[in-house]
C-alpha positions in Angstrom: 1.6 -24.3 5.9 1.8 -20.4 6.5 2.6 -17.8 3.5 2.5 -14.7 5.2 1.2 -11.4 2.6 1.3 -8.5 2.4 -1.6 -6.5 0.8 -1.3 -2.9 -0.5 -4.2 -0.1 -1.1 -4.0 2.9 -3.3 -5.8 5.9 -1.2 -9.4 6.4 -2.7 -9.7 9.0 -5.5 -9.0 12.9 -5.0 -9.8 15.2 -7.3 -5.8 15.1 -8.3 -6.1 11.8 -9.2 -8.7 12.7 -11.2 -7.3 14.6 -13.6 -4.1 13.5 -13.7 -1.4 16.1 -11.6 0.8 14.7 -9.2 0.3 14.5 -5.8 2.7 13.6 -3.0 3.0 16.4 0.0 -0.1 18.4 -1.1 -3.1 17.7 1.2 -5.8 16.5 -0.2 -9.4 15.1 0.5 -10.9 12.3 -0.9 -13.7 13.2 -3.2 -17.4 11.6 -2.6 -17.2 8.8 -5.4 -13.8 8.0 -3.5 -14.9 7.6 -0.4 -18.0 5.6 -2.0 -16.0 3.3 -3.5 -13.4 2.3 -0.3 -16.8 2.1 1.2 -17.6 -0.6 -1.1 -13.4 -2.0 -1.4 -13.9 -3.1 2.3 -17.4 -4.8 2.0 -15.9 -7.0 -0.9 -12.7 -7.2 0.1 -12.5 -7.3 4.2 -13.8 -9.8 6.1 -13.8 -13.4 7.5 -14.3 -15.1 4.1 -12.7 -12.2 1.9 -9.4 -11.3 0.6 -7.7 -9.5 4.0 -8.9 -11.2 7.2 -9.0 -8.4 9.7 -7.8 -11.2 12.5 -4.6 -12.4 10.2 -3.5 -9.2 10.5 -0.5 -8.4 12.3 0.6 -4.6 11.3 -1.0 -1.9 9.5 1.5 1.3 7.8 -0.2 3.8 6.6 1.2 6.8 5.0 0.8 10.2 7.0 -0.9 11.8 3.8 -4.7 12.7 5.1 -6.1 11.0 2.3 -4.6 7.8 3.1 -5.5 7.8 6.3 -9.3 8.5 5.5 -9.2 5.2 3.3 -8.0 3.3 6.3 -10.9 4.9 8.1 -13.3 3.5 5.6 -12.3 0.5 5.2 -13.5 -0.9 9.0 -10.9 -3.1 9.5 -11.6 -2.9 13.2 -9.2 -2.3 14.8 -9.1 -2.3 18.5 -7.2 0.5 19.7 -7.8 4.0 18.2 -6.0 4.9 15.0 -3.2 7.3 16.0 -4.1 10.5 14.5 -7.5 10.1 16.0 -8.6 12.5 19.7 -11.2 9.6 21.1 -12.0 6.1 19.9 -15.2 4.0 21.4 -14.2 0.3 20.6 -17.0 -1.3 18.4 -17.2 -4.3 15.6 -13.4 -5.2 16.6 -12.1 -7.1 14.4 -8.5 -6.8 14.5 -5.5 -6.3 17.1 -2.9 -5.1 14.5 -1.3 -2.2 15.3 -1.5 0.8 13.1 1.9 2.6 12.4 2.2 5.7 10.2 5.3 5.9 8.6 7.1 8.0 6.4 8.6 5.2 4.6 5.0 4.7 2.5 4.7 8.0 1.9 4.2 8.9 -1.8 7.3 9.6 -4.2 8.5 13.6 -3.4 7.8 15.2 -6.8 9.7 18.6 -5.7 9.0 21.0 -9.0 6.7 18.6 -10.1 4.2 19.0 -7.4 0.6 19.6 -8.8 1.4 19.2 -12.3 0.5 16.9 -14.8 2.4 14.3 -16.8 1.4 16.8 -19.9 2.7 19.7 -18.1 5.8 18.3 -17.1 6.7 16.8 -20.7 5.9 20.3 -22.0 8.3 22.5 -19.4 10.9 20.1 -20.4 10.5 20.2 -23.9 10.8 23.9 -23.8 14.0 23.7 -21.6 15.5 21.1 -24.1 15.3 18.2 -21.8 14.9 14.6 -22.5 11.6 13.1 -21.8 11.0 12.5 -18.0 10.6 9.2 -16.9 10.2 9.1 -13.1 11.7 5.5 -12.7 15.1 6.6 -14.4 14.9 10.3 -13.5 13.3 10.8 -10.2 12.2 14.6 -9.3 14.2 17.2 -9.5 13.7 19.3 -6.4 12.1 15.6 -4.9 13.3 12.7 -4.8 15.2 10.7 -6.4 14.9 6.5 -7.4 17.1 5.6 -4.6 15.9 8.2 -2.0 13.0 6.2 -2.6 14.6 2.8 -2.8 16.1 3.3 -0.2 13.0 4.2 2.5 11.4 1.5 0.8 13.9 -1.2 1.3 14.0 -0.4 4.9 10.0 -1.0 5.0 10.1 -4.6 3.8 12.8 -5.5 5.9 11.2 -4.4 8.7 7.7 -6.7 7.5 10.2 -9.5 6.6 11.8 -9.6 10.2 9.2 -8.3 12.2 6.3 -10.2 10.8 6.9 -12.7 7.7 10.4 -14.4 9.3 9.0 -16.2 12.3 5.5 -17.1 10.6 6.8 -18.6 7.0 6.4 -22.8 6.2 5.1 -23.2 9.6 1.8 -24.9 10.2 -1.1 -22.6 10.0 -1.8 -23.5 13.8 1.6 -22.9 15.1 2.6 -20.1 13.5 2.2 -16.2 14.7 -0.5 -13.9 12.8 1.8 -12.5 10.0 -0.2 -10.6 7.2 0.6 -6.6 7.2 -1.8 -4.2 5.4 -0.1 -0.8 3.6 -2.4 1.9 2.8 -0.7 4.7 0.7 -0.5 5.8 -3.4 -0.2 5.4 -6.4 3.6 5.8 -7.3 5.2 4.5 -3.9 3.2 1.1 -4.0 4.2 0.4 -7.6 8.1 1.1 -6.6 6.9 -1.0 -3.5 6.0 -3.7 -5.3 9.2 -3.7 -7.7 11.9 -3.6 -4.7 9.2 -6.6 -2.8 10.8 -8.5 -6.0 14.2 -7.1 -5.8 14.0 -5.2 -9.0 15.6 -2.0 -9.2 13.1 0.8 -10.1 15.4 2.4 -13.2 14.6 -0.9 -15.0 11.0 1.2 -15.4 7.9 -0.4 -13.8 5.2 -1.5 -16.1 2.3 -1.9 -13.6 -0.7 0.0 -13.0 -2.4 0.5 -9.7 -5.5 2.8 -9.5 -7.1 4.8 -7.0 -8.6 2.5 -4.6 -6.8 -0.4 -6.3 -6.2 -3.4 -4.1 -2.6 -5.8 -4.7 -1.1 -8.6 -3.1 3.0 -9.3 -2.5 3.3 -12.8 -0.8 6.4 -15.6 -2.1 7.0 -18.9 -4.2 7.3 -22.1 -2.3 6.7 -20.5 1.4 10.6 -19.2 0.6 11.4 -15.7 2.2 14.2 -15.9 -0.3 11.4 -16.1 -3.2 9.7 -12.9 -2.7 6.1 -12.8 -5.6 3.5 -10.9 -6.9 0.3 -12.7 -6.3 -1.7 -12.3 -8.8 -4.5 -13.6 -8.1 -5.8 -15.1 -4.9 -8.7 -17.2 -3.7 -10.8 -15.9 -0.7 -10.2 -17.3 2.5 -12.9 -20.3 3.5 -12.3 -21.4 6.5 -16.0 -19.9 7.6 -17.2 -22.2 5.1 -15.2 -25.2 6.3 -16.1 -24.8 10.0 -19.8 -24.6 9.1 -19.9 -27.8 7.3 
């Protein structure tokens, strides 16, 4: 029986990420070890026995953040037509016939005043203008966005996955049912808030999860329920290569 999935990537590293300052409109380029390491996400991760089956795939979002899009790039899903920010595309190791969407609903959180600084920086500014500690869950970003301007975008993402994708292709027989995974490529705080509203939890409750550039997660549900949205934690690779060879 079908449990459709949906499977998030954090854009490879920048040299933001590296040291810490936040980074949501700013334009950025991976740096070498970043793109290295996507390089090496999709060879252990994508594939006919791995993780994300390129041909399960239904949808890709990506965010419209450059650096995002470069990590779809390296990761060679496969994808039949050209990717939508690119001039020319020559068809080759197709793999895939999702559709790629860039949305501004995966974006990364709007950090307004906060833009390029780091979580040091920011605790020191308010410190000197006699603020409370900032916690972005509870306090959002002032000149950005706030927890339910982000909520918000976000909840109209999944419903979209649940009613495109996930609604026709749940508790049906793997043989009858339509190709229902979706992929999201996009960063580091959006995919964690992602993650908490895939569960119906509201982001001020504070999200205790960690996702790191490059990282790879899984949102799927209990008991092939669409009413029972999860976080997989773990996951066996797919083996149906391995069955239809023996």
């Amino acid at each position: 029986m079908t449990t459709p999935r949906a499977f998030i990537i954090r854009h490879g590293e920048t040299e933001w990420s590296l040291n810490g300052r936040h980074t949501g409109t700013t334009e950025l380029p991976l740096t070498g070890n970043g793109e290295k390491r996507i390089r090496a996400t999709g060879r252990a991760l994508v594939g006919d026995d791995r993780l994300i089956v390129p041909s399960r795939l239904a949808h890709i979002y990506v965010s419209p953040r450059s650096r995002a899009r470069r990590t779809l790039e390296l990761l060679d899903i496969g994808c039949r037509d050209k990717l939508p920010w690119q001039d020319t595309h020559t068809p080759c190791g197709i793999r895939t016939e999702a559709k790629v969407q860039v949305t501004e609903d995966i974006r990364e959180w709007d950090y307004g005043d906060y833009e390029g600084l780091t979580s040091v920086q920011i605790k020191e500014q308010r410190g000197n203008a006699g603020e409370k500690v900032w916690d972005i869950w509870r306090d959002g970003c002032p000149g950005g966005e706030s927890p339910a301007d982000v909520t918000n975008r976000l909840d109209r993402l999944i419903k979209d996955i649940r009613t495109r994708f996930h609604d026709e292709a749940i508790g049906k027989p793997k043989g009858e049912a339509p190709i229902s995974d979706v992929l999201l490529v996009a960063h580091g705080h959006i995919l964690r808030a992602f993650a908490m509203r895939w569960i119906g939890r509201e982001l001020t409750e504070g999200v205790s999860l960690l996702l790191e550039a490059g990282g790879v997660g899984t949102m799927s549900y209990e008991h092939r329920s669409l009413h029972e949205p999860a976080i997989l934690l773990g996951g066996a690779f797919m083996v149906d290569v391995v069955e239809n060879a023996s």
